[in-house]
C-alpha positions in Angstrom: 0.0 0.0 0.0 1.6 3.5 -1.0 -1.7 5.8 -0.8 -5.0 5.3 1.1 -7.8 7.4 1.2 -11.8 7.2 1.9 -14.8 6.1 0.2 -18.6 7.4 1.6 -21.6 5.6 0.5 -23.5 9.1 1.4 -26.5 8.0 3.0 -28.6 10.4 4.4 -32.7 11.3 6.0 -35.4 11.0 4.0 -39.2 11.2 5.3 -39.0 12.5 8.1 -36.0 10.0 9.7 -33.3 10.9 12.2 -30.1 12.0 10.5 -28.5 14.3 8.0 -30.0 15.9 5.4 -29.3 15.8 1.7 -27.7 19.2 2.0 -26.2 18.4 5.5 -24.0 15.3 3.7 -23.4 17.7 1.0 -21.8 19.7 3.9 -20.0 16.6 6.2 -18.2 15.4 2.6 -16.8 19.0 2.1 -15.4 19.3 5.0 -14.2 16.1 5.9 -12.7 16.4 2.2 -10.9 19.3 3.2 -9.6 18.2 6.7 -7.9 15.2 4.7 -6.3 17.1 2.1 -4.5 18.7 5.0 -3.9 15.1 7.4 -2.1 14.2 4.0 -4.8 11.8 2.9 -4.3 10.8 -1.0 -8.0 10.3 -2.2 -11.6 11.6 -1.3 -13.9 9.0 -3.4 -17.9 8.9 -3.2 -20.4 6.5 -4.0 -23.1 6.5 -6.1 -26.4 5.6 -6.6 -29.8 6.2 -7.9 -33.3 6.3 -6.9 -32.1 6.3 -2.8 -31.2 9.0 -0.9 -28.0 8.9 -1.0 -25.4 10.3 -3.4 -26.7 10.2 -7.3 -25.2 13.1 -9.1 -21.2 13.4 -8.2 -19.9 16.2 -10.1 -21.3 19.6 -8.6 -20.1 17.9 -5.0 -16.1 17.1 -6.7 -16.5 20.1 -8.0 -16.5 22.2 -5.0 -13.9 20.0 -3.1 -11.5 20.2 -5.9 -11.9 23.8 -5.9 -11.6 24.0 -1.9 -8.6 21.5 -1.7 -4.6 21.4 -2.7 -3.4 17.7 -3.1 -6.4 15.0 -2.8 -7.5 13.2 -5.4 -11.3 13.4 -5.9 -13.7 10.7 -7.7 -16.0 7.7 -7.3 -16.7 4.5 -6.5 -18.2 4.3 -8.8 -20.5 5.3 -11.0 -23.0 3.0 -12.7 -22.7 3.5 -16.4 -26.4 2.5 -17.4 -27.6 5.7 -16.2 -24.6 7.9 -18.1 -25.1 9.8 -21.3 -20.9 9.0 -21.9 -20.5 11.5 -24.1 -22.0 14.2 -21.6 -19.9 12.1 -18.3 -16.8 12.6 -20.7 -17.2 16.5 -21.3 -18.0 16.6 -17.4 -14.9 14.7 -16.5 -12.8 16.2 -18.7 -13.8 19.9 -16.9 -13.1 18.5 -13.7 -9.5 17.2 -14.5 -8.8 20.7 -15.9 -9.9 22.3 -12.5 -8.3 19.9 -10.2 -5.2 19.9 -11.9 -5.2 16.4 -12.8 -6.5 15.2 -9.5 -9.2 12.9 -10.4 -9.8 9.2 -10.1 -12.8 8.4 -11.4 -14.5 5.3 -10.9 -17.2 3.8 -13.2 -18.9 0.3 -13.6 -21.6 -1.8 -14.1 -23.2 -0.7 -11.4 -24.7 -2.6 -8.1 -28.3 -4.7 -7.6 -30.3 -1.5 -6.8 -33.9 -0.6 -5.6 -35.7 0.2 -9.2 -36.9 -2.3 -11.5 -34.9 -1.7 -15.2 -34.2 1.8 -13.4 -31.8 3.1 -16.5 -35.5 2.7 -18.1 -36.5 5.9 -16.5 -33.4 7.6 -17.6 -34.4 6.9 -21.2 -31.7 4.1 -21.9 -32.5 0.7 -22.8 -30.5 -2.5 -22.9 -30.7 -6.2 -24.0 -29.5 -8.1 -21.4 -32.0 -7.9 -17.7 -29.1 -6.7 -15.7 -28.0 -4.5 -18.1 -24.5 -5.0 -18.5 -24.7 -4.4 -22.8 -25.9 -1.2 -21.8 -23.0 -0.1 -19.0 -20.3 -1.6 -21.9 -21.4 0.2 -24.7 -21.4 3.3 -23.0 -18.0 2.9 -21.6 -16.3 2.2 -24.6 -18.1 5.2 -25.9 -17.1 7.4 -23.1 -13.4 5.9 -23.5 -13.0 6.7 -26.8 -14.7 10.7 -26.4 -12.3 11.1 -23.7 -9.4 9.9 -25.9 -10.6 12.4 -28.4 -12.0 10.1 -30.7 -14.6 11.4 -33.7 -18.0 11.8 -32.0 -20.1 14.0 -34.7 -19.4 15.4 -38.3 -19.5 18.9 -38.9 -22.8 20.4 -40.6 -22.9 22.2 -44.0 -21.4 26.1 -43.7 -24.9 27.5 -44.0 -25.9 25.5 -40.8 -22.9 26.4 -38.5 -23.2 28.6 -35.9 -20.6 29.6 -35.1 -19.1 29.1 -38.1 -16.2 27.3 -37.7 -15.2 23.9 -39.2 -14.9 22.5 -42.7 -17.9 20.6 -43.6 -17.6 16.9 -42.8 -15.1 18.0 -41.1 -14.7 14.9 -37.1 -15.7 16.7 -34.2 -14.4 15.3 -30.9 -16.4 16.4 -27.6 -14.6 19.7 -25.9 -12.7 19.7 -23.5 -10.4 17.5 -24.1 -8.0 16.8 -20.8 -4.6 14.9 -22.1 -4.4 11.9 -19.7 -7.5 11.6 -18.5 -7.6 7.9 -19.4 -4.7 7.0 -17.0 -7.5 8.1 -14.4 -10.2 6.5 -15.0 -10.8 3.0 -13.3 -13.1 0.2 -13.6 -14.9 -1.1 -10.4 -14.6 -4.9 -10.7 -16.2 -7.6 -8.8 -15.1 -10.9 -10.6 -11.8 -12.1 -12.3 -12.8 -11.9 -15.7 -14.1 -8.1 -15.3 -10.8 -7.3 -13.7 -9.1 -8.8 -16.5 -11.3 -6.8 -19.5 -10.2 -3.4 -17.4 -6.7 -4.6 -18.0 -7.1 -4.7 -22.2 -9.2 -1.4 -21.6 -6.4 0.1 -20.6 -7.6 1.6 -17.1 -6.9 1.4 -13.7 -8.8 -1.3 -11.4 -10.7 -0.5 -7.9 -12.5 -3.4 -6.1 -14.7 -3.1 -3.3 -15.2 -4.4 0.0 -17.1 -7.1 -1.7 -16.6 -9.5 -5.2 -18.8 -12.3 -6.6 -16.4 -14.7 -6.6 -16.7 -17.2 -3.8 -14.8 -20.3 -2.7 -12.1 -21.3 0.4 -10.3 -18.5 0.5 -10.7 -14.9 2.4 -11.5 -12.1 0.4 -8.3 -10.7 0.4 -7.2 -13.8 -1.3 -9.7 -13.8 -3.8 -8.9 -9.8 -4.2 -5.3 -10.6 -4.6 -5.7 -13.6 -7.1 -8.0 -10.6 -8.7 -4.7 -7.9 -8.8 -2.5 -10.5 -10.3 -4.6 -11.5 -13.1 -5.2 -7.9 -14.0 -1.8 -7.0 -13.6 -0.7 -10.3 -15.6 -3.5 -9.0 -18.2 -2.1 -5.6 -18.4 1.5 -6.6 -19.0 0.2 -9.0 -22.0 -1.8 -5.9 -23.0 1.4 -4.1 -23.2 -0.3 -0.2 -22.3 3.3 1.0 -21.6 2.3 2.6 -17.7 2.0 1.5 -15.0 -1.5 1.4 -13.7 -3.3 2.2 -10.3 -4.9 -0.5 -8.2 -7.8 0.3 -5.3 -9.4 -1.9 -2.9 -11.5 -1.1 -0.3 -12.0 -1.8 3.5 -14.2 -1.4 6.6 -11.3 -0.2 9.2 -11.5 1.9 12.6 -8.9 2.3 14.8 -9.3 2.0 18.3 -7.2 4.7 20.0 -9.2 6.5 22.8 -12.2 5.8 25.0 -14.5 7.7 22.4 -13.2 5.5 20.0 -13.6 2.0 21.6 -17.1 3.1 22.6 -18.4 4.4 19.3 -16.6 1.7 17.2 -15.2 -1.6 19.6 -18.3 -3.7 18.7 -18.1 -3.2 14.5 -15.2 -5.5 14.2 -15.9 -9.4 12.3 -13.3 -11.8 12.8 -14.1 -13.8 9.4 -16.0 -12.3 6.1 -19.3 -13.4 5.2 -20.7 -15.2 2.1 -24.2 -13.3 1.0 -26.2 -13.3 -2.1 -26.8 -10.7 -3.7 -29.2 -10.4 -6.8 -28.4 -10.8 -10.6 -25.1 -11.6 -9.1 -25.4 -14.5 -6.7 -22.8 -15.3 -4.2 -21.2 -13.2 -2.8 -18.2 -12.5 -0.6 -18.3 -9.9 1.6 -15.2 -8.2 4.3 -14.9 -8.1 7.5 -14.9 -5.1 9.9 -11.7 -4.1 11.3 -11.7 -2.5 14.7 -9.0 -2.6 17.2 -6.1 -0.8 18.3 -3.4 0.2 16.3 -1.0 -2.2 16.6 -3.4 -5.4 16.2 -4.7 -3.6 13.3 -1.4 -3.3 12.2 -0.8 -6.8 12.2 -4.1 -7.7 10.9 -4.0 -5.6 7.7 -0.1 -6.6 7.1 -1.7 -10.2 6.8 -4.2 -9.4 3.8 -2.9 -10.0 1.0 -4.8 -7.5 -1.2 -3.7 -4.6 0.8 -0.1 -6.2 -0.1 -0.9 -6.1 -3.9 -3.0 -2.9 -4.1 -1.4 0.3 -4.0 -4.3 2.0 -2.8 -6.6 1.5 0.3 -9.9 3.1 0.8 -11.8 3.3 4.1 -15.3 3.2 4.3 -16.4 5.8 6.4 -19.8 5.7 8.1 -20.4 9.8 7.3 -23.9 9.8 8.8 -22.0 10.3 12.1 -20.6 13.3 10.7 -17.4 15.4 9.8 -15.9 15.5 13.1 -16.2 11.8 13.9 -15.1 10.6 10.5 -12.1 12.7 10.1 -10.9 11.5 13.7 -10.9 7.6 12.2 -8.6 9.5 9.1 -6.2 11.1 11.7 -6.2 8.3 14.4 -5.4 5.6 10.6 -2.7 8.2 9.2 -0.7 8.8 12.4 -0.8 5.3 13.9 -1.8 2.7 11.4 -0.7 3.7 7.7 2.9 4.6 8.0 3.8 1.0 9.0 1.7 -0.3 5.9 4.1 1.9 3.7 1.8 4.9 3.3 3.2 7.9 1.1 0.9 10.9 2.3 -0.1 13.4 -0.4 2.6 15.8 1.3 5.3 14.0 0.0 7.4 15.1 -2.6 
């Protein structure tokens, strides 16, 4: 592990129910952005979903926190591709790697089981397959290849240009174009073989605290056979960089009372196998919570956070700004520097 940062799901009151607000969140994910820029934290990364209150439209929210931070890297994980217009999410991206400097890592996918029935439906998409996984690839290619600058539209006759400023016929790529935005862009896997299509893509890989592969072995040791068969992909692929690789984890250090009261029950000594629908079985992590050096010695022992380079916590932000950027502080100045973390300080 060289970088680690934090993934919210978001979640927040609806109909009358105890908790933050959708404008609240809005608030607790700003700040809680900008504390970590300054703890030296390497990524702020949201979730997203539809029909749910919780997060659904990612940009104006990145927006502000790459305008309102230095260093952190600000995306998703991820968005679900059956709702994007990718021509529109590749214009949008491009914009936002322009005014973070090159900060973003952007995750996109499939997409998760969700609440609505054919909910990409409503958006005015439609795809083959039930799940809708024809849908989520075409698009991405599609947003790939707009982002690459790739031919999206001809040019129209003279007398139909306004402004007028292209030849007739003449390939028109989507503006703005952001050179390198591809190197940060990342698929969110949950299987082998998806891990291994992200490879020939040609982007980076991000896997959850979850993956629908299931047999013996722990999910770190399903995550890691996951790594080595993108990597191994990759290298066959022959992309000529060297790409990123998140995974993600449920982790809460225990370091004063506060803490072992708010958080000594979460931890799970083994993960779980689940169902989960379209996908099946399931394998989801444990929760780590203990004090720093057992957690030390427990994430040291997972072989994913070996492979990856980048860890994600998943922070329970309903609890708020305060509370959440304690677990960052308590993970960056006792836990991460023993795992080999490279805060986004350092030169």
């Amino acid at each position: 592990m060289k970088y680690f940062g934090f993934l919210s799901f978001g979640h927040y009151s609806s109909g009358g129910q105890q908790g933050p607000s959708a404008s609240d969140m809005m608030r607790i994910h700003l700040d809680l952005a900008q504390a970590a820029d300054e703890i030296g934290v390497n990524v702020a990364s949201f979730r997203v979903h539809h029909f749910v209150p919780q997060a659904a439209a990612p940009m104006p929210l990145l927006g502000a926190i790459a305008g309102a931070t230095k260093r952190i890297e600000v995306g998703t994980g991820v968005i679900d591709m059956r709702y994007e217009n990718p021509l529109y999410l590749a214009e949008e991206a491009a914009a936002l790697d322009q005014l973070s400097g090159g900060r973003v890592a952007l995750g996109l996918s499939r997409g998760a089981p969700e609440v609505a029935t054919r909910g990409w439906e409503a958006f005015g998409y439609r795809s083959q397959k039930p799940d809708g996984s024809d849908l989520a690839r075409a698009h991405f290619e599609k947003f790939l290849a707009a982002i690459d600058g790739g031919p999206m539209a001809e040019a129209a006759p003279l007398e139909q240009q306004y402004p007028r400023m292209f030849q007739p016929g003449t390939p028109l790529p989507v503006f703005p174009h952001s050179q390198g935005l591809r190197r940060r862009i990342y698929w969110g896997s949950g299987t082998h073989r998806t891990a291994e299509q992200a490879a020939r893509d040609g982007v980076n890989l991000m896997s959850s605290t979850l993956v629908s592969e299931t047999n013996h072995d722990t999910l770190g040791a399903i995550q890691a056979e996951q790594i080595q068969r993108y990597r191994a992909t990759w290298q066959e692929a022959g992309h000529g960089w060297e790409p990123r690789v998140s995974i993600s984890r449920s982790i809460f250090p225990l370091v004063s009372p506060a803490d072992h009261e708010l958080f000594g029950r979460q931890a799970t000594s083994v993960d779980q196998v689940g169902y989960l629908p379209e996908a099946g079985k399931a394998t989801f992590g444990r929760s780590y919570a203990a004090e720093p050096d057992v957690l030390i010695e427990q994430l040291q022992q997972d072989p994913a956070i070996k492979e990856a380079d980048t860890l994600l916590l998943t922070l329970p932000t309903g609890m708020g700004a305060d509370v959440n950027i304690g677990i960052l502080q308590n993970f960056a100045e006792h836990v991460a520097p023993a795992l080999g973390w490279q805060p986004n300080t350092a030169s």
